[in-house]
N, C-alpha and C positions, 0 to 999 in steps of 0.2 A: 168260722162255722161255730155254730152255739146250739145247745141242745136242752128245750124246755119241755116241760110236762102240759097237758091239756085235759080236761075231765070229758068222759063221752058223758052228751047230752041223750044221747039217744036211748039208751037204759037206763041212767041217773044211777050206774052202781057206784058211782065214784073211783073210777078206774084212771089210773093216769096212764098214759101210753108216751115212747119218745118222737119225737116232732122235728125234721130239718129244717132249720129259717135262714131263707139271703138277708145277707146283711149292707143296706141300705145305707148309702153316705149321704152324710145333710149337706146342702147349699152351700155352705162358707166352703167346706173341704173339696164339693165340685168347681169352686172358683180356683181353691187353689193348686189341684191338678190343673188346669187347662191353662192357667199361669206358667207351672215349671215348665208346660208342654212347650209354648210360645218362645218361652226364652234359652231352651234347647234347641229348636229347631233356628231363630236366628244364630246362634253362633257354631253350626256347622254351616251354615251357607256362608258363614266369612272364610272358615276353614278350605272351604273346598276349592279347586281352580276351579276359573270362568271357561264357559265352553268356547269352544270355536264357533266365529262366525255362520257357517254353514250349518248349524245346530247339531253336528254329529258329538253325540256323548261319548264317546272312545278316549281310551288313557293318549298323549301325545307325549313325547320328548322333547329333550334339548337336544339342539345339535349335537354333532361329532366332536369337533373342537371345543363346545364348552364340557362334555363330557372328560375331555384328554386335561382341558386345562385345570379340573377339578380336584381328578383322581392323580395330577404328576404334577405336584407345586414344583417351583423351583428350589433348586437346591440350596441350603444355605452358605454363604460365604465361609473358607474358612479359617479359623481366626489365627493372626499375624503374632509371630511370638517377638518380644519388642526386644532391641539390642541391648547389649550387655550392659549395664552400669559401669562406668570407671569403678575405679578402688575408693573404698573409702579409708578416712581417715584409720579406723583401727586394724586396715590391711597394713598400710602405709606405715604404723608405726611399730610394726611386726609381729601384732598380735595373731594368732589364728584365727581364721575369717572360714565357717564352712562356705565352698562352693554351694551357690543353686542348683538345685534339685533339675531345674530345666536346663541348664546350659552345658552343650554339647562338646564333649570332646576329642581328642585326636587320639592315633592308635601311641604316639609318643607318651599323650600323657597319662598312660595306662600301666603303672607301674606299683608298687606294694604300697607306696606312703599317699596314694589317692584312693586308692581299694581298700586296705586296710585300715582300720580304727589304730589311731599308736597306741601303746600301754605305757605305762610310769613304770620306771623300773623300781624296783621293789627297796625301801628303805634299810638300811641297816644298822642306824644307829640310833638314837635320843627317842623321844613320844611318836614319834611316825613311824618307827620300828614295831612298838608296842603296839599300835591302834591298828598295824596291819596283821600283826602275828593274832592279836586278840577278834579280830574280826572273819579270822579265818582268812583272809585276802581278798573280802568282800568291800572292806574300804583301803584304799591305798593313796594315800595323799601324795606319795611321788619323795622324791629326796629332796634334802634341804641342800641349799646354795651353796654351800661348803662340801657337801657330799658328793655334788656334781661336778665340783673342781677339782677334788679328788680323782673322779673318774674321768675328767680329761686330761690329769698331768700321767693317769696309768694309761691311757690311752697313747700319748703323745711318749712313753715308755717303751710302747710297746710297737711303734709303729717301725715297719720291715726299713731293712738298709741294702742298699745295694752294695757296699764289700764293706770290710771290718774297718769299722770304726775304734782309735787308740789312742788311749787316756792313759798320760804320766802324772802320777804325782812324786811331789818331790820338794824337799826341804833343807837348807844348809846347817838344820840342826839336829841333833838326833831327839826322840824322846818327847815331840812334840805331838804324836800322836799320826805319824806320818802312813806309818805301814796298818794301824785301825783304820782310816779314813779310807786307805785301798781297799782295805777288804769289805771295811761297809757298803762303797760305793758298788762292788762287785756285787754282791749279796742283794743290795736294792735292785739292781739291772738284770741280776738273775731270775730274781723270784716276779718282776715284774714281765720280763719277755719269756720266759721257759723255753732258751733256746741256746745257744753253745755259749758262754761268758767265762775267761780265765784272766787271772792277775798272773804277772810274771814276776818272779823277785829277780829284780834285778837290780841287788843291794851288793856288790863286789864285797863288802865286808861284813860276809857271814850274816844274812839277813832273815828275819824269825815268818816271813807268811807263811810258810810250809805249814807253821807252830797254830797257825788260825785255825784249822778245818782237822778234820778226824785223818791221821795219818793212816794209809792206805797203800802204799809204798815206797822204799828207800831211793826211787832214781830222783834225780835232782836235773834242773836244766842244764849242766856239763853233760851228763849221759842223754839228754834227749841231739845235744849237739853232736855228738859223736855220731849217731845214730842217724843223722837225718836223711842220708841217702835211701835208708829201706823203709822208712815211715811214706807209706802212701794214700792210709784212710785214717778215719776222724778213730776210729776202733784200736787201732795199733798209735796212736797220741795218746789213746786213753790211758793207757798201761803207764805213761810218765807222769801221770797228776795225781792229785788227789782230791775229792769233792765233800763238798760239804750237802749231808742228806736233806734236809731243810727247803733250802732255796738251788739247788744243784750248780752253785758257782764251783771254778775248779782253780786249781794253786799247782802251778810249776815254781816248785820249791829251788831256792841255790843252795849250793855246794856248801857244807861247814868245815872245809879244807883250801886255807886260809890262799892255801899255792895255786890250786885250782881254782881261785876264784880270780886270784889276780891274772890265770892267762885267758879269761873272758872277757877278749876286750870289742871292739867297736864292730869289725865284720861279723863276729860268732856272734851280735846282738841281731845285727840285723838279717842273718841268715836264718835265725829263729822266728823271729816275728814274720817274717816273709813267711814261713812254713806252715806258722801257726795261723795266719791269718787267710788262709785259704781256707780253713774247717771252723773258726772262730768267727765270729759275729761282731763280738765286742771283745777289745785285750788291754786292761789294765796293764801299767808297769811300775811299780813301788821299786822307784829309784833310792840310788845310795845318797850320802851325806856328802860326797866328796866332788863337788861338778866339774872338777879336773881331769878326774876317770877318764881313761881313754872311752869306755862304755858311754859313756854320759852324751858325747856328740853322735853317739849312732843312737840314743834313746833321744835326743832333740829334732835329729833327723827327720825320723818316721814316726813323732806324733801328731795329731791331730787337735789335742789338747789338753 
């Protein structure tokens, strides 16, 4: 709509008044509506369905069945989980291999070392020490090869026994370093099992183990023998020994009475060690110099090694 001015002729005062005018399209622009017309109207009559024969214009259906078969495809297959792989070689050569994520296990094999992550145990000696203390324990490289052989010979130390195991040592010479090596060995076996370990001296002439460890009582193995009828628990043994605070090894010390020592001979050996080895674990014996000793064949007797 457009709005132009007109002069009345009929006064000639030159008055303009406002004026409504249709606005008239030219030729080319009526061709090309009647154009768009044309080529609208053919492609809804491609779009549309054809009628039914009988010329009734009404919407129709598909049958029932293509209806169902439209709306309820079939289901998909579904899918086949494929069998286990053999082992491969870095199974094979004992490396850790994580299990697959898919592959299904049994209630056997449901135990802490397939549920659980393992951890490295914790270093304690050289640059793997340092790099785990300094990192807080956020890196841990694990122990080094020697570390770990360490902790299987304390392991294999410390593994239980079923009755007392009974180690002699023993030398045809004096001063060789005979009754140190007893007490070492005890000391090593104590501090590594933390559990009953005693050396017995049983040196007939006046022998110094008692001398190793912090003395803590005067009874000697001659008064543990006298006594052995009323000793019933590991508590009332106690009271004959003495220990060492350290590694808790203990020393049934002999007699410095040269008389009493010669009448400990081969039964009073082995009535001790029997006694003792009911409450004892492991029992050194730091034999004398003399292997003629009546003692010496009840110390042969009932060792072990």
């Amino acid at each position: 709509m457009g709005r132009c001015f007109a002069v009345n002729s009929e006064n000639n005062e030159g008055l303009y008044r406002p004026r409504t005018t249709r606005y008239e399209p030219t030729p080319q622009e009526r061709d090309l509506v009647n154009k768009w017309s044309r080529t609208e109207a053919a492609s809804v009559r491609q779009a549309a369905p054809e009628a039914p024969p009988n010329g009734d214009q009404r919407h129709t259906f598909p049958p029932t069945g293509q209806i169902q078969a439209s709306t309820n495809p079939s289901p998909e297959p579904r899918p086949q989980h494929a069998p286990p792989s053999p082992p491969s070689a870095a199974a094979e050569s004992g490396w850790h291999v994580e299990p697959d994520a898919t592959e299904y296990r049994g209630a056997d094999e449901l135990n802490s070392s397939s549920l659980l992550k393992p951890r490295h145990a914790a270093p304690r000696t050289g640059w793997r020490r340092f790099l785990f203390k300094a990192s807080a324990g956020s890196v841990n490289p694990g122990q080094s090869a020697r570390e770990q052989e360490m902790h299987r010979r304390r392991e294999a130390l410390a593994a239980p026994l079923d009755s007392c195991f009974r180690v002699t040592v023993s030398a045809r010479k004096g001063g060789v370093g005979k009754t140190t090596s007893s007490i070492g060995i005890g000391m090593a076996l104590a501090n590594a099992r933390r559990d009953h370990v005693i050396t017995l001296d049983g040196n007939p002439d006046a022998g110094s183990a008692g001398d190793r460890v912090p003395k803590q009582t005067e009874r000697t193995v001659r008064d543990f023998r006298a006594d052995l009828e009323k000793l019933r628990t590991y508590q009332e043994m106690r009271r004959y020994t003495n220990q060492d605070p350290v590694t808790g090894l203990e020393v049934l010390a002999s007699s410095q009475d040269p008389a009493e020592s010669k009448a400990f001979g081969r039964d009073d050996y082995i009535e001790t060690v029997n006694r003792l080895s009911d409450e004892y674990q492991i029992l050194i014996t730091d034999s004398g110099t003399d292997i003629t000793a009546d003692v010496q064949s009840g110390v042969r007797e009932l060792s072990h090694s």
